[in-house]
N, C-alpha and C positions, 0 to 999 in steps of 0.2 A: 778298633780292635781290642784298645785294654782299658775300655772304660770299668769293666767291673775288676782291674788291678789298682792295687792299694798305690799311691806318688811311690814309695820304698820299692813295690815290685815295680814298677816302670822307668823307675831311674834303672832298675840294676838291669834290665832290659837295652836300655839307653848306652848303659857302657858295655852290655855283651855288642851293639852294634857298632861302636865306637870299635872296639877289640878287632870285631872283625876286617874293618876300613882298614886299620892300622895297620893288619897283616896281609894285608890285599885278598880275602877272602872272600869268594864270591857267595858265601852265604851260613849264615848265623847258624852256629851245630853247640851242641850241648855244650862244649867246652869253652867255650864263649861267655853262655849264658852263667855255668858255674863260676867263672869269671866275676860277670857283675854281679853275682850274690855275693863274693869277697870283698869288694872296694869301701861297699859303705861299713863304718866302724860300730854301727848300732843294729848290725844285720848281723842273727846269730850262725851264719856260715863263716863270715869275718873270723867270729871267735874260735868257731872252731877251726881255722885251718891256723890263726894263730898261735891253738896248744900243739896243733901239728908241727908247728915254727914253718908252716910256708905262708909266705909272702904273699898277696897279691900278684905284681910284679914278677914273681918268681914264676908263678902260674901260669901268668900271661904267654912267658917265653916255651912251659911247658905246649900252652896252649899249640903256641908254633910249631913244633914238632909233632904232631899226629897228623895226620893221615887230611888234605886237604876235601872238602867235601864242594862238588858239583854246585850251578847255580842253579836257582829250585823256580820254575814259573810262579808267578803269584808271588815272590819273593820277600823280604832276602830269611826268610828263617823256613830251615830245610823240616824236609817231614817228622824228626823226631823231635826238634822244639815243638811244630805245632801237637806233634804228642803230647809234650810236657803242657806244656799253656791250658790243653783239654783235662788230664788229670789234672792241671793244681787246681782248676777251676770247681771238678766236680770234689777234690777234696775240700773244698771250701763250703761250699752247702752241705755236703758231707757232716762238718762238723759246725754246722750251722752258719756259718759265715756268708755275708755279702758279698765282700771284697777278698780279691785273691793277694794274702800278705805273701813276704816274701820265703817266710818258711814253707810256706804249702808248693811253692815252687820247689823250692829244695827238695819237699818232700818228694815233688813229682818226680823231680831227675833221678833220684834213688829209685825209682818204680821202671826206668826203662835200660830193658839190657844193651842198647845197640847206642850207636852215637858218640 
């Protein structure tokens, strides 16, 4: 499913689904995913929530407080992740790209009002 994601976007993949185990969540929702964009330190969402002074960590517990989301057949990432996944992907060819880096993810999350 993420062979044409960059190791960067699939780790931070890796800890949106760690996130979700954590919080006994029955399946991966945006706020997850913005999650594993934060953890890695050479990922420029890291940075930015940084100059925002939130934490990772801090995130995290945000995370826990919104609104839990249903488990999705075909699972564990609910319909508006695979929204995100389908945008970052075509924003990656978009701008000529092979591989979906982790910014194009970012970008995608910014593209979807719901989630």
């Amino acid at each position: 499913m993420f062979t044409d994601f960059a190791p960067k976007t699939v780790a931070a993949v890796k800890q949106a689904e760690e996130l979700a185990t954590r919080l006994g969540d029955e399946s991966v929702a945006t706020g997850h995913v913005i999650y594993g964009l934060t953890v890695d330190k050479s990922v420029c969402l890291h940075h930015i929530f940084q100059d925002l002074n939130v934490d990772p960590d801090m995130f995290s517990g945000y995370v826990q407080s919104l609104p839990r989301e249903p488990q999705v057949p075909n699972g564990p990432f609910n319909r508006h992740v695979h929204t995100v996944f389908q945008r970052a992907r075509d924003a990656a060819q978009q701008l000529g790209g092979k591989v979906v880096e982790p910014e194009r993810l970012a970008l995608a999350l910014m593209s979807v009002k719901s989630g």
